[in-house]
N, C-alpha and C positions, 0 to 999 in steps of 0.2 A: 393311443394318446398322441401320438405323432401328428397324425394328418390335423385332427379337430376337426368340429365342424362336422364331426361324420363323415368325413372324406376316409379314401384309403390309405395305410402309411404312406408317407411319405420318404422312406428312408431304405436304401438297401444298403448291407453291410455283409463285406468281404473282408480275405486274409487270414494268417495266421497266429500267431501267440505272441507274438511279437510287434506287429501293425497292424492294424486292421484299415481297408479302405471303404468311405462311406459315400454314397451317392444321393444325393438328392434329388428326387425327379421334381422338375415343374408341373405345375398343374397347368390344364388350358383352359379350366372351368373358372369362370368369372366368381368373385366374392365380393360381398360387402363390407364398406368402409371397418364396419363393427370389427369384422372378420380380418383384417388386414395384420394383423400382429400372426395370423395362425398360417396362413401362406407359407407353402414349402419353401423352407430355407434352411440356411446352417442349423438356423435356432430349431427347426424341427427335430435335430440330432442331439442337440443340448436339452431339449427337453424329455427326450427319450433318454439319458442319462443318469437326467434329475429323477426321474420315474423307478429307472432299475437300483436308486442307492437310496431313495428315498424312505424318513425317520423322522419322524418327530423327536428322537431320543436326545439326538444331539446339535446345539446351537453353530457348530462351529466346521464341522465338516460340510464339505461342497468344494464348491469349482472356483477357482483362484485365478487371476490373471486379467489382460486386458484384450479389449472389445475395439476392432481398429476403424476408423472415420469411415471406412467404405462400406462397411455392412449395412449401411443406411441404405445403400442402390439395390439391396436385395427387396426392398420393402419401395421405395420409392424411385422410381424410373428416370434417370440424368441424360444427359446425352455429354458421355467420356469425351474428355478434351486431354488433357494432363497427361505425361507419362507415365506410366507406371511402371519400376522395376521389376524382373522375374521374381525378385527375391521377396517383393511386399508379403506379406502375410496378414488376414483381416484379426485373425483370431487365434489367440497362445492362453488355452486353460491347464489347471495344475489339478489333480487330485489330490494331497498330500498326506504324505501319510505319517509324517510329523509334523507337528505345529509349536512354536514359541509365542504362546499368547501374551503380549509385555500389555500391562493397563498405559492409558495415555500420558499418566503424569509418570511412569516411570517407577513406579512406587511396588508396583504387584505384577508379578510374572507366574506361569505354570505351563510344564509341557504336556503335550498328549498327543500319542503315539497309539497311529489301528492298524487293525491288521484286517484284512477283506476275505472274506471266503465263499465259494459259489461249487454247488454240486461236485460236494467234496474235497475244494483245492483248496490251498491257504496261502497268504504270505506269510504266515508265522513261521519263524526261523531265517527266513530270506535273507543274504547279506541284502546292508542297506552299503554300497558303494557304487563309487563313479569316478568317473578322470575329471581333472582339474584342471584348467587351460589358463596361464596368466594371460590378465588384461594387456595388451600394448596398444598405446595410445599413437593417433596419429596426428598428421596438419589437415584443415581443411583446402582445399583449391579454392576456395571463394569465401569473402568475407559474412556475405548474407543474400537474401535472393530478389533483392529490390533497394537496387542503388539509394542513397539519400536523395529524398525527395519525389521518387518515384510512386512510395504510399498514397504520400500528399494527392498526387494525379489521379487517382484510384477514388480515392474519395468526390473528387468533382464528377467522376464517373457516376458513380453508387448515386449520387446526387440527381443526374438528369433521368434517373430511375426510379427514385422518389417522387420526382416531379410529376412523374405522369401515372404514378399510382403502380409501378411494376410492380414495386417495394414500397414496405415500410421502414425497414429496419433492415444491416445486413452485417454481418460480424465477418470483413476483412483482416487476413492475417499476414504476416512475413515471418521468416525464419530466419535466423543468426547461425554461424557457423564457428565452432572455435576448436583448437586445438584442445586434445582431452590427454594431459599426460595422468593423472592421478585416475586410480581404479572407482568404477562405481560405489565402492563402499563407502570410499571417503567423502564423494559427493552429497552424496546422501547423508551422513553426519556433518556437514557443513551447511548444509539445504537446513538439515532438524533443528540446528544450533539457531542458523539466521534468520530463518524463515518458518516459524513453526506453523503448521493448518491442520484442520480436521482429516483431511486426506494425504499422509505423511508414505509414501511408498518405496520400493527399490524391487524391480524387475529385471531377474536375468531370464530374458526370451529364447538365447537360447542361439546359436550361428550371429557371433560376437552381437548379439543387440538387445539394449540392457534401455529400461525405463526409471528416470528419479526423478519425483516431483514431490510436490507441495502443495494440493489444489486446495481454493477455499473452497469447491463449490461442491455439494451433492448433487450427486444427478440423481438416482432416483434411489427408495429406501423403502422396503415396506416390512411388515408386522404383521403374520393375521391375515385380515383382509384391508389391515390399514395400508394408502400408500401415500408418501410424503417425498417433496420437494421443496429445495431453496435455491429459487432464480437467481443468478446476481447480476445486476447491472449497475451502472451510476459510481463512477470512481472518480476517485481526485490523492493527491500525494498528500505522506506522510508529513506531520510539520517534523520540523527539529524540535518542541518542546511539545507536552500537554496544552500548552495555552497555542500553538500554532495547531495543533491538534484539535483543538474547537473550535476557531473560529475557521479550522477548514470544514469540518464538518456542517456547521453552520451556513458556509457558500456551497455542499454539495446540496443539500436538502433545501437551498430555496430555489436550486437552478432547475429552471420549467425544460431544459433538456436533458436532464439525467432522470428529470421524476418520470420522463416519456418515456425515456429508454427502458426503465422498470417495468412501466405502467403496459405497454408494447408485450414485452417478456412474460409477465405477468398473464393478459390474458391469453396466450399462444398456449403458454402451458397448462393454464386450465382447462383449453379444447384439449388435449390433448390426454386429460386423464379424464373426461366427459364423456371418450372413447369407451371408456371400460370400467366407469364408476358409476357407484351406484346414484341417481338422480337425485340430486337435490343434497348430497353430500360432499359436492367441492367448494371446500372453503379455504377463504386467504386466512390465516391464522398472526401473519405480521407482517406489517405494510411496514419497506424500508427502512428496516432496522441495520443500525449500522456495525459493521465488523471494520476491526483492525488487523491490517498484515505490517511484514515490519516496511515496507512502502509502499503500501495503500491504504484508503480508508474504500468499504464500498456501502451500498446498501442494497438490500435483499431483504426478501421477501420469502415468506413461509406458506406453504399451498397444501394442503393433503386433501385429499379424497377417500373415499371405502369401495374396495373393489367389487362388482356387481359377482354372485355364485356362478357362472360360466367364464370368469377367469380368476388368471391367477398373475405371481409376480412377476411371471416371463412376458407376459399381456403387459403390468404395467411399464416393465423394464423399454419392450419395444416400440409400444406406443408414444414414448419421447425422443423416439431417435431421431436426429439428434438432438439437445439441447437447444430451445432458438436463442440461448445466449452467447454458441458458440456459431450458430449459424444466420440467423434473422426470422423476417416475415414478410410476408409468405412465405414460410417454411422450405415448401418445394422451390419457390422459384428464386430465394436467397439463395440455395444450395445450386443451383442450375448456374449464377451469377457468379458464384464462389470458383466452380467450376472452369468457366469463362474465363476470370480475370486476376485469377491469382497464380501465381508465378509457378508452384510445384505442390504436388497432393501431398495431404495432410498428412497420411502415415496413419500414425498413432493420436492424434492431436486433434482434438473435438469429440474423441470418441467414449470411452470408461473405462475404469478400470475397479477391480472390486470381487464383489464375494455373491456369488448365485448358491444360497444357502439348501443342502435336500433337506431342510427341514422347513424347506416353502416359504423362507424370507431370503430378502438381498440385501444388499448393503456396499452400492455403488458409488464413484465422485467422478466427476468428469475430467478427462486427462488434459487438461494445460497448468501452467506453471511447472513444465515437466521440459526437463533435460533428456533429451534421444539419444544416446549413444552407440551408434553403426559403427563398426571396423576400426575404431578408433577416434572417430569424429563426431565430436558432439553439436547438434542441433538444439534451439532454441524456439519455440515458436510462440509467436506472441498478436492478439489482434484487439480490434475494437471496434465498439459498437457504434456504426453510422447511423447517422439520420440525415433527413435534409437540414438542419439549421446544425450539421457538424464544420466546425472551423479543421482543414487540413490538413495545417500544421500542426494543430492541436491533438490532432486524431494519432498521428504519423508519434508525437513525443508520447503518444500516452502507449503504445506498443513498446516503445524504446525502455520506458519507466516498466511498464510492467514485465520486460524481459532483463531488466539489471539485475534485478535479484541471484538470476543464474548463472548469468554471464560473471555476476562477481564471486560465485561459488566457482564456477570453474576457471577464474581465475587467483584467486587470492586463497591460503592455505590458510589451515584456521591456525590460531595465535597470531597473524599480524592484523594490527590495526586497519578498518576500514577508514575512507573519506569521511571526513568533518561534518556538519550538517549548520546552516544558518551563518548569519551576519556574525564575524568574533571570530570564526574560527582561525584566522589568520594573525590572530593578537596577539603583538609578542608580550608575553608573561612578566616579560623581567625588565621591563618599563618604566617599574614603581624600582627594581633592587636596586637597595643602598641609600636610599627616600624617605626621608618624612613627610608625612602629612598632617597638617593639623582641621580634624573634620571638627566644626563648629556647629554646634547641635539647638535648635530654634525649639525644644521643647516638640517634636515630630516623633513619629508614629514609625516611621521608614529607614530612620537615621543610621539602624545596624547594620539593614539590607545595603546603606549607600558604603557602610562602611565594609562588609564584605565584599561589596567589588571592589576597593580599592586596596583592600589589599589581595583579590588575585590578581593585581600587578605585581607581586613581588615586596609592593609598599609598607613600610611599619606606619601604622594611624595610633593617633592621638588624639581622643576625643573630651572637647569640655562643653559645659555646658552654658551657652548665652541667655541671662536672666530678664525676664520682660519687667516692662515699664520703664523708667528712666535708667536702669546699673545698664543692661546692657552687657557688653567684655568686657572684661576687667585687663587694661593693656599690660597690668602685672604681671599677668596668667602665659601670656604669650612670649614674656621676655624670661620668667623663670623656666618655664618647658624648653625654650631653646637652649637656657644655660643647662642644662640638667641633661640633655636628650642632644642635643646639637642642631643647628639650623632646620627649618622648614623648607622644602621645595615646593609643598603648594600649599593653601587654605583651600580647605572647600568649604561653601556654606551653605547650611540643608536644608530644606526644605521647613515648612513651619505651620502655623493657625498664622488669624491675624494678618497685621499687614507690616511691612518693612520698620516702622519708625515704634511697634512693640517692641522689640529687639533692637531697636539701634542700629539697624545692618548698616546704613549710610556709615556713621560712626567708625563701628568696626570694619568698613572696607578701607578709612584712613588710615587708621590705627597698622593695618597691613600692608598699608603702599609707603608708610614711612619707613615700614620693617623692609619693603623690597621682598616681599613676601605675593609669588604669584599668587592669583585667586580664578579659582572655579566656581559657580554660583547654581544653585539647583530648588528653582521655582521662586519661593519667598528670596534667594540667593539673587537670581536676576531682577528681581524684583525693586528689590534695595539697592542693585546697580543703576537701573534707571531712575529713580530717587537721588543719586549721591553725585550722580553724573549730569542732573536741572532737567531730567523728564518727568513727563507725569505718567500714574496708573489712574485705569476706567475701574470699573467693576462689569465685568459681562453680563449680557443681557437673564442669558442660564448660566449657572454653574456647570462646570465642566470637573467632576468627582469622579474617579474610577472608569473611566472611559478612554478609548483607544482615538486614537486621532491621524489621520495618514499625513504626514509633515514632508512638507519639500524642501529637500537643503540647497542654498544659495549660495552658499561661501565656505569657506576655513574649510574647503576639500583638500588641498598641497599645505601640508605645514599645517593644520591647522584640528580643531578638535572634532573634525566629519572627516579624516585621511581616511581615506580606502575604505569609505566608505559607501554604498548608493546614493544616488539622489532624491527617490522617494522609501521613506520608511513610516514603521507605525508606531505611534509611541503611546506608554499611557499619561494622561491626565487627569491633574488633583488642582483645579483652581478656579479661582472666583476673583481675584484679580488681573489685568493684563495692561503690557502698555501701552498707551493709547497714545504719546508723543515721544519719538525716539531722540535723545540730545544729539547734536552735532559730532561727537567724542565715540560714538557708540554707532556698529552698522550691524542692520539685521543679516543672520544668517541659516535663518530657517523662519519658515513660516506656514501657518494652516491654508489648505483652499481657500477659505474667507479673509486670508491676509492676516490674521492673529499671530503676530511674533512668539515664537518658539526657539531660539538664540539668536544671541549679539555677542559681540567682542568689541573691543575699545580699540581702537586705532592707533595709540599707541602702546600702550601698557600690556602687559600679559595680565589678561584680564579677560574671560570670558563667562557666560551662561546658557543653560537652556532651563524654560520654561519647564516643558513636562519631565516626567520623573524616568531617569536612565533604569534607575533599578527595578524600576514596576515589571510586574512578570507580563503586562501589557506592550510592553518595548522589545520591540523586534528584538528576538535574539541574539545574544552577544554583543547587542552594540552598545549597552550600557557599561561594559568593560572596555570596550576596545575607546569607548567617549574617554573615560578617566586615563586608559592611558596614554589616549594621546594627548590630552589636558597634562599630564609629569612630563610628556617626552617634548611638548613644543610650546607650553606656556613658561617663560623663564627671563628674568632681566638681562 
């Protein structure tokens, strides 16, 4: 069963009870492509393994461990550049002869414990002991293995390679280096907490070197005669909300360079189980479906096939090696390229890790988003997928982002706080304490949500309600709340149906400037301001309802109600009115690409607005908070 093929074994095996040494003879006899998975190799000894323990009985025993990037040169011919330590190792498998099967949600656990027996011998009874060696963490000598900026180069490389058809595709990677004082375990319970994936692992190898990762990806998986894959390619970052969360998704899925990178991967890996599958049985089963990590979005693609009766999962397992998601295309000549021009070999990184079942299934994931830990020094490695229309610096941040994840496990201990995320997160809270507000409510939809941002300032609100047609506010209303409650620091006025002179807004902005009572205005709020202040409102040509709008701010950045803030943001919009003549008294300070006023402020008064709605979950995050409170902390007589 070794040789295949009808060849002779290929394996001799020596030693004692203790170690046995295994030799693989090469063959000189030429094979075909078909053939290329059964070629004397390591795996010819692994599958001689799988042979002598082999059951249908049981799902769960078999060979445990990981599969290192170099075993790929036993199958496909490179021409070595790279150093390579004495110490590398391609391949570390387990037999185990206990198992803690945990379900993934955590919920259902069971042990099982075998015992092997062969012409007569047993381990029943055996102690199960061994020495325990504490982990001690070291510094690395270097920070990472390609200076800032040096990816970026690599890429215009990979580029004039594309040009001329060397390449299509080529998965460049770099490696981070950081000090590892905490033990693999922890890492690894920090990794599961912040990063959770279908490939959740922790490998002690065994001569201090220890594998923890989080991969999203499978590499290969089969069942039967069934065998299955999910490519991944096409990434872009997490938002800070659900709502940056979609409309990132939305710019991954229409960008014609991520659907290639797929589309590329995609069909690599279909030749590649066309090798050993039955004709007419490789299907895409799901075109760029999107998965969520806790800082990525990707999309991937589902591919299975049915393996032809002259092979089996070790066929499919080798006929993908490696991944062209972690390598490129041309497969061979990516990997030749990789070779060439990347800084130090991969180790463990591109390769698999997983479960070679004797009961004739696997159940593998491809090792990146994985933490290396050697002698005390942990590695990071992280790459991306090139094409010709890859932007450099793009390429160069998106390895950076997709190795933070670990870099912040092996730096940050769990129970402290990570970084912020989004527009706001720099807003002091307590803005609004000790403040009243009085929110003026136009009969609006929106009115709670204005009023819960304003008080995560710290702010007490007070909310009434302004009655359409001629009443209007009742200037009553606003002198007994102060007797009753104490001064106002600001008015705000919200948003509405209609148009400014329903409500009276001109009216009650007087009624407030006699009070000395600053004022914030939001939508029909601004609205009324340029009304009361001798401008006119248009009606826009569309209406502009539940729609996001990219606004450029002009003004009130220092002191004003855009402090520390960007200068392009996205807001949502709810309006069918806008101003079309801005008075004298009033200077815009935000406006659409089309020149559509989006705030003003009065030139002299504390008195400001903006047009679109702060609170809309359409509005860049946090900055509908961080608007209000710098509207209490710098609008004021």
């Amino acid at each position: 069963p070794a040789g295949g093929g009808g060849r002779p074994p290929a394996v001799n095996v020596s030693g004692d009870t203790r170690e046995l040494k295994v030799e693989v003879k090469k063959s000189a006899d030429k094979f075909l492509e078909e053939e290329r998975s059964r070629q004397p190799s390591v795996f010819s000894l692994v599958r001689l393994i799988i042979s002598c323990f082999s059951s249908k009985a049981d799902p769960d025993m078999g060979l445990y461990g990981a599969f290192g990037y170099d075993l790929t040169f036993q199958f496909e011919p490179c021409r070595l550049k790279l150093d390579r330590p004495d110490t590398q190792r391609d391949l570390v498998l387990f037999i185990p002869d206990q198992l803690l099967l945990v379900g993934y949600d955590d919920t259902v656990a069971r042990q099982v414990t075998y015992d092997f027996t062969f012409e007569g011998k047993s381990t029943a009874g055996l102690p199960r002991t061994g020495s325990a060696t504490p982990f001690v963490g070291s510094k690395p000598s270097a920070a990472r293995d390609h200076q800032p900026g040096e990816y970026a180069k690599l890429v215009l490389k990979a580029k004039e390679e594309f040009k001329c058809g060397n390449l299509f595709e080529v998965v460049c990677s770099q490696t981070f280096y950081e000090p590892c004082p905490a033990p693999p375990s922890e890492l690894h319970r920090r990794i599961r907490e912040r990063n959770p994936s279908p490939y959740s692992f922790l490998i002690n190898l065994g001569d201090s070197e220890y594998l923890i990762g989080a991969s999203p990806e499978m590499y290969v998986r089969s069942e039967g005669r069934r065998v299955e894959t999910c490519p991944i390619s096409g990434t872009i970052q997490r938002g800070a909300t659900a709502i940056e969360d979609a409309a990132n998704v939305k710019e991954l899925l229409n960008s014609a360079k991520e659907e290639s990178e797929l589309t590329m991967c995609t069909d690599v890996d279909r030749n590649d189980k066309s090798r050993i599958c039955v004709p007419g049985s490789v299907k895409v089963l799901g075109r760029r479906q999107i998965e969520m990590y806790s800082r990525l979005i990707h999309t991937v693609d589902h591919v299975e096939g049915q393996l032809r009766e002259d092979k089996d999962a070790l066929d499919a397992f080798l006929a993908h090696t490696w991944a062209v998601t972690v390598t490129g295309a041309p497969k061979a000549w990516a990997m030749q390229f990789l070779e060439d021009n990347e800084r130090t070999c991969r180790h463990w990184y591109g390769g698999a890790i997983g479960h070679l079942g004797f009961d004739g299934n696997i159940n593998t994931g491809l090792t990146l988003r994985t933490i290396r830990v050697r002698d005390g020094v942990a590695q990071v490695r992280a790459g991306a997928t090139l094409l010709f229309d890859s932007d450099p610096d793009a390429e160069e941040a998106e390895t950076l982002l997709k190795a933070s994840a670990f870099l912040d496990a092996l730096r940050r201990p769990r129970g402290e706080e990570g970084p912020g995320k989004g527009v706001g997160t720099n807003v002091v809270v307590s803005a609004g304490r000790g403040k009243r507000v009085l929110l003026i409510d136009h009969q609006d939809s929106f009115v709670h949500n204005l009023a819960n941002y304003i008080r995560q300032t710290g702010a007490e609100v007070v909310t009434i309600r302004s009655q359409p047609g001629k009443v209007g506010l009742d200037p009553a209303d606003i002198d007994r709340l102060q007797k009753a409650g104490g001064a106002f620091s600001l008015a705000v006025l919200s948003p509405g149906p209609g148009n400014p002179t329903d409500f009276q807004v001109p009216a009650s902005i007087k009624m407030l400037e006699e009070r000395k009572i600053p004022i914030f205005g939001v939508c029909l709020g601004l609205q009324g301001m340029v009304e009361r202040y001798g401008g006119k409102l248009g009606m826009l040509p569309v209406p502009v309802h539940g729609k996001p709008s990219e606004v450029y701010i002009k003004g009130d950045q220092t002191e004003g109600i855009f402090s520390d803030m960007p200068a392009d943001v996205i807001c949502g919009r709810y309006h069918s009115l806008y101003c079309v003549d801005l008075p004298d008294s009033l200077t815009a300070t935000a406006v659409t690409q089309d020149g559509c006023i989006m705030a003003i402020r009065h030139k002299t008064l504390p008195v400001a607005a903006v047009q679109f709605h702060p609170e809309s979950i359409l509005t860049t995050t946090g900055m509908g908070v961080q608007i209000l409170a710098n509207a209490l902390k710098y609008l004021h007589y």
